[in-house]
C-alpha positions as a printed NumPy array, in Angstrom:
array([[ -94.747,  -29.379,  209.249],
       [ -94.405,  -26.767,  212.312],
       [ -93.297,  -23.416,  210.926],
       [ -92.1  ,  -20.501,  212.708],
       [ -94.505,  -17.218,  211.42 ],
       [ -92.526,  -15.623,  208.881],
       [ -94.253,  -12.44 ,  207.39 ],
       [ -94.356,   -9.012,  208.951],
       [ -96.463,   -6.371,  207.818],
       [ -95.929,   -2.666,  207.705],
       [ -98.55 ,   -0.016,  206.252],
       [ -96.771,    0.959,  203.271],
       [ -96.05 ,    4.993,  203.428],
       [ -94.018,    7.429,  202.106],
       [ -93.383,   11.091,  202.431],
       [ -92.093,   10.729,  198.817],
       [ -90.373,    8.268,  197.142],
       [ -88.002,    8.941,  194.49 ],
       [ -85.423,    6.089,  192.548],
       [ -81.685,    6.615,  193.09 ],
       [ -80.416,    8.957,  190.184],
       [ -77.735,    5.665,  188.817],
       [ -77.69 ,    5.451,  185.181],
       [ -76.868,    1.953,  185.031],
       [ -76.766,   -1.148,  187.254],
       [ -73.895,   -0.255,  190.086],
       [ -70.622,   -3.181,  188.462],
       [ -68.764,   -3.625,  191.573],
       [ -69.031,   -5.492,  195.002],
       [ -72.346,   -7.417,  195.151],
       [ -73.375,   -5.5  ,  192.023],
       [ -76.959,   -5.753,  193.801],
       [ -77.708,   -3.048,  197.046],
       [ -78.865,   -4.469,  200.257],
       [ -82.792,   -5.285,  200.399],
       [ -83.264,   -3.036,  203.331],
       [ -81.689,   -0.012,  202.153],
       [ -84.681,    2.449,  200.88 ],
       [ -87.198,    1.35 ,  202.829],
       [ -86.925,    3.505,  205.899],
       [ -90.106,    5.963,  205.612],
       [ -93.111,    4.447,  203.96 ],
       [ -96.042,    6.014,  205.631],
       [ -98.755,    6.17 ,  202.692],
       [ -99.512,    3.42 ,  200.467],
       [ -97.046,    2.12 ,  198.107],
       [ -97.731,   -0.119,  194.833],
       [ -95.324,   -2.909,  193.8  ],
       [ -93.351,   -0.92 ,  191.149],
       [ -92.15 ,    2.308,  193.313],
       [ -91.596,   -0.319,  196.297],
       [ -89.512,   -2.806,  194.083],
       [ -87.094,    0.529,  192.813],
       [ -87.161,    2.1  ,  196.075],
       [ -85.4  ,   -1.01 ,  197.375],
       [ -83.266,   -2.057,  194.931],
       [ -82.037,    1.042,  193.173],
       [ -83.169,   -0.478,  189.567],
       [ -84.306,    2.127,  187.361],
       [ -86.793,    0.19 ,  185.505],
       [ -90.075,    2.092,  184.655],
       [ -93.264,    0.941,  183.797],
       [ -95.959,   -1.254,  184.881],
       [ -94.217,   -4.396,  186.861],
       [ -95.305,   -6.523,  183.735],
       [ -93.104,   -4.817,  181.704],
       [ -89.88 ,   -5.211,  183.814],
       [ -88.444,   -8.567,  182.3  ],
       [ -88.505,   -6.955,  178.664],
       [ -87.353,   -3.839,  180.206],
       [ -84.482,   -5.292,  182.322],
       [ -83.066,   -6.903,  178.929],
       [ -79.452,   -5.552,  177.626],
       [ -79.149,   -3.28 ,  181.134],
       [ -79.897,   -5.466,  184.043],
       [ -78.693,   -9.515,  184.314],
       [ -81.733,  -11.476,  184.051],
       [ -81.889,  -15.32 ,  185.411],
       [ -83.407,  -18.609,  186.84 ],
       [ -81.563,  -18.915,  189.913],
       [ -82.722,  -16.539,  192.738],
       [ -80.403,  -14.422,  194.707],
       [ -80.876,  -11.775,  198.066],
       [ -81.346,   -8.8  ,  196.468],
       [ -83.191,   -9.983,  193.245],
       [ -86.371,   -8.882,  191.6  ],
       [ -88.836,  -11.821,  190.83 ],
       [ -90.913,  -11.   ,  188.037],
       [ -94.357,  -12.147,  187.726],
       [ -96.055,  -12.586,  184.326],
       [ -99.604,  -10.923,  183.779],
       [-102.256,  -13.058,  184.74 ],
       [-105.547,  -13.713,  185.775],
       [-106.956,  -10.448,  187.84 ],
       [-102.965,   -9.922,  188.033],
       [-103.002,   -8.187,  184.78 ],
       [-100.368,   -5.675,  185.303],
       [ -97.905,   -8.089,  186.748],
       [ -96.396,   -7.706,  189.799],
       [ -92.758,   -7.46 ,  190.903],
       [ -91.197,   -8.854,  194.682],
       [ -87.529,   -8.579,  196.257],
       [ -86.21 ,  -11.322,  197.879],
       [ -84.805,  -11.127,  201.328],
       [ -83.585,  -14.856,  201.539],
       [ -83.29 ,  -17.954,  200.023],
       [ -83.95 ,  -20.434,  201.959],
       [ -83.833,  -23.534,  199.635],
       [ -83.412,  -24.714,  195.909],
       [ -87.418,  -23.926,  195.961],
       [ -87.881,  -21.713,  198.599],
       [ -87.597,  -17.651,  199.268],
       [ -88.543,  -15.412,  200.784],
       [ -89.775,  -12.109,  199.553],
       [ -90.387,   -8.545,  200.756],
       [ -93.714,   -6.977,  198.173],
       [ -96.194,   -4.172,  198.661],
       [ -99.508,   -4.219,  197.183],
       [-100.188,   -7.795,  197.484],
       [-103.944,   -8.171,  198.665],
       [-105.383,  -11.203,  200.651],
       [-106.975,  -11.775,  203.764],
       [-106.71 ,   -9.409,  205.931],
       [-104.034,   -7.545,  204.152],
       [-104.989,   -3.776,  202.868],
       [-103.981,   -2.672,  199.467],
       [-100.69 ,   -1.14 ,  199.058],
       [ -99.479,   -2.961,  202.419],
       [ -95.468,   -3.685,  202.619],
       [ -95.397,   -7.001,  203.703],
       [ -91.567,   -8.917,  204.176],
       [ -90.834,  -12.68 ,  204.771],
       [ -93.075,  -14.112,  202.691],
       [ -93.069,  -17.636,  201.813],
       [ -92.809,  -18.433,  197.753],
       [ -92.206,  -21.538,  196.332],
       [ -91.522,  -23.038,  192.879],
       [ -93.615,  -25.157,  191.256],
       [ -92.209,  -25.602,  188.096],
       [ -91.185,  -28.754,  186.756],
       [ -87.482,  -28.011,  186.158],
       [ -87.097,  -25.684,  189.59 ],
       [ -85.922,  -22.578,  187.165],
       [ -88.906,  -20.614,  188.806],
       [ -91.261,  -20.097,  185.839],
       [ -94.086,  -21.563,  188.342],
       [ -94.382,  -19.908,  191.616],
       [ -97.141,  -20.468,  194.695],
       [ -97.321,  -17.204,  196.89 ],
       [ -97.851,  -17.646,  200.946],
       [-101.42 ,  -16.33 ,  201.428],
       [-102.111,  -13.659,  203.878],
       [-100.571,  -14.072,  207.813],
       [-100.639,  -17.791,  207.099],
       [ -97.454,  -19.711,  207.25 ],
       [ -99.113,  -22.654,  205.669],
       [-101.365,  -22.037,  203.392],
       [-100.056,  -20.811,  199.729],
       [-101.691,  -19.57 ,  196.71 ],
       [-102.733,  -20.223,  193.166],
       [-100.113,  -20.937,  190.509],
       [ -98.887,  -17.8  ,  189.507],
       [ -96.666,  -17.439,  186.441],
       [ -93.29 ,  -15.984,  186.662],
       [ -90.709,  -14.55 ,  184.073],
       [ -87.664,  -15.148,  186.338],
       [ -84.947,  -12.737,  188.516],
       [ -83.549,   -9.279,  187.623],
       [ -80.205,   -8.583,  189.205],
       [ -78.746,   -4.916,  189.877],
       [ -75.975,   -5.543,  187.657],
       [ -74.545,   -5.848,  184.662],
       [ -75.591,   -8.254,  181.754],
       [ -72.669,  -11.385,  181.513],
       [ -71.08 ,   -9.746,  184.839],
       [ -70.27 ,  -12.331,  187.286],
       [ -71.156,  -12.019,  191.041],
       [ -69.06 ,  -11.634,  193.613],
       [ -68.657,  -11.923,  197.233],
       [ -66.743,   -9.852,  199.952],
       [ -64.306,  -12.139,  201.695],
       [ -63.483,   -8.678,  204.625],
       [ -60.42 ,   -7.477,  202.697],
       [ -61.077,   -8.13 ,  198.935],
       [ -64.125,   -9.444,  196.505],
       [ -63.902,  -12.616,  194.968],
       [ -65.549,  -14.555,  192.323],
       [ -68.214,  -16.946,  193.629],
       [ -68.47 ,  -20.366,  192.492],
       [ -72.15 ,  -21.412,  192.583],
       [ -71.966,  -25.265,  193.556],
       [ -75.203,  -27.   ,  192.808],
       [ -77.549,  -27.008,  196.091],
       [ -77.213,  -29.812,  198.283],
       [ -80.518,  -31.869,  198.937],
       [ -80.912,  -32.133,  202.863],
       [ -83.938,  -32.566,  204.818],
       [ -85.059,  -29.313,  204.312],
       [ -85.302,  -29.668,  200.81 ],
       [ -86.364,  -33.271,  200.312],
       [ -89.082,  -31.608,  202.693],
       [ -90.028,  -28.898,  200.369],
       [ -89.781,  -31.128,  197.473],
       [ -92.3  ,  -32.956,  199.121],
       [ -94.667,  -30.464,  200.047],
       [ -94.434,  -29.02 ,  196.412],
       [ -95.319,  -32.769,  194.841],
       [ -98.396,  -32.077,  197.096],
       [ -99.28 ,  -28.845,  196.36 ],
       [ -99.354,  -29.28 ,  192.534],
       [-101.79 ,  -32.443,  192.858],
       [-103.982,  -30.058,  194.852],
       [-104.311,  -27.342,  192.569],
       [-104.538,  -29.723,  189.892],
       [-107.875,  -31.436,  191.235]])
């Protein structure tokens, strides 16, 4: 597979960051703020946590391993992953404060793409922003419990198996999401994906990834 270099880096900085003052996830429109909307100045470097709020507006505090049981009664919490989203990873390994990403895009039913700071490996400088990076799942039922992390510039080579907790959504608990349709918002029915080439491709390449780390 040929694929077109994804991630960009950016040496994390800010003059000072500080979290939007909301006192509860925003329950209108999108319910979620767009991925690009605090991250205009970073010009020192930034850890996952202040990165992750910065972005998304969540008020969550706390080391990112903390989030999921944090996020619980206040934010919506899920298996699906959305633009906008937090993906929560467990604490593992020499990961043992967790670590938190936003993702920019889905691509696929086990594909995204994420923006993170903080994320070491070659080449890449602690407390780096880095944006369009590869993740896929791993798991066995594709609800995202299992995720392998693009490592460094490389847009082929991916990580250990790292575990994850799921998404956190800037909204409500039981609130459904909407979409803009230019005059109005409407409620969004989500149709299970549709298995093209893409994804039989990724399914494919995930089949073989697993057997690898497994030897």
């Amino acid at each position: 597979m040929t694929k077109q270099p994804r991630v960009t880096l950016q040496q994390a900085s800010i003059r000072s960051i500080k979290s939007p003052t909301l006192k509860s996830p925003v329950s209108h429109g999108l319910g979620h703020r767009a991925a690009t909307a605090e991250t205009a100045s970073f010009t020192t470097p930034i850890s996952c946590v202040p990165y992750a709020r910065a972005v998304t507006g969540m008020e969550i505090i706390g080391n990112a391993h903390t989030w999921w049981a944090s996020a619980a009664g206040v934010y919506a919490r899920g298996h699906r992953p959305e633009r906008g989203a937090v993906l929560s990873f467990k604490s593992s390994g020499g990961m043992r404060l967790g670590h938190v990403a936003v993702v920019s895009r889905v691509v696929g039913p086990r594909e995204i793409l994420i923006d993170h700071a903080n994320w070491e490996g070659p080449g890449i400088r602690k407390g780096t922003v880095m944006r369009g990076v590869s993740v896929i799942d791993v798991s066995p039922e594709n609800d995202w419990t299992a995720v392998r992390v693009q490592v460094g510039r490389s847009d082929e080579a991916y990580g250990r198996v790292y575990p994850t907790n799921g998404f956190i959504f800037n909204r409500p608990p039981g609130s459904i999401r909407m979409a803009s349709t230019g005059e109005a918002f409407e409620e969004v029915a989500e149709a299970p994906a549709q298995a093209g080439p893409h994804a039989e491709h990724m399914a494919e390449a995930v089949r073989g990834l697993n057997i690898d780390a497994a030897r």
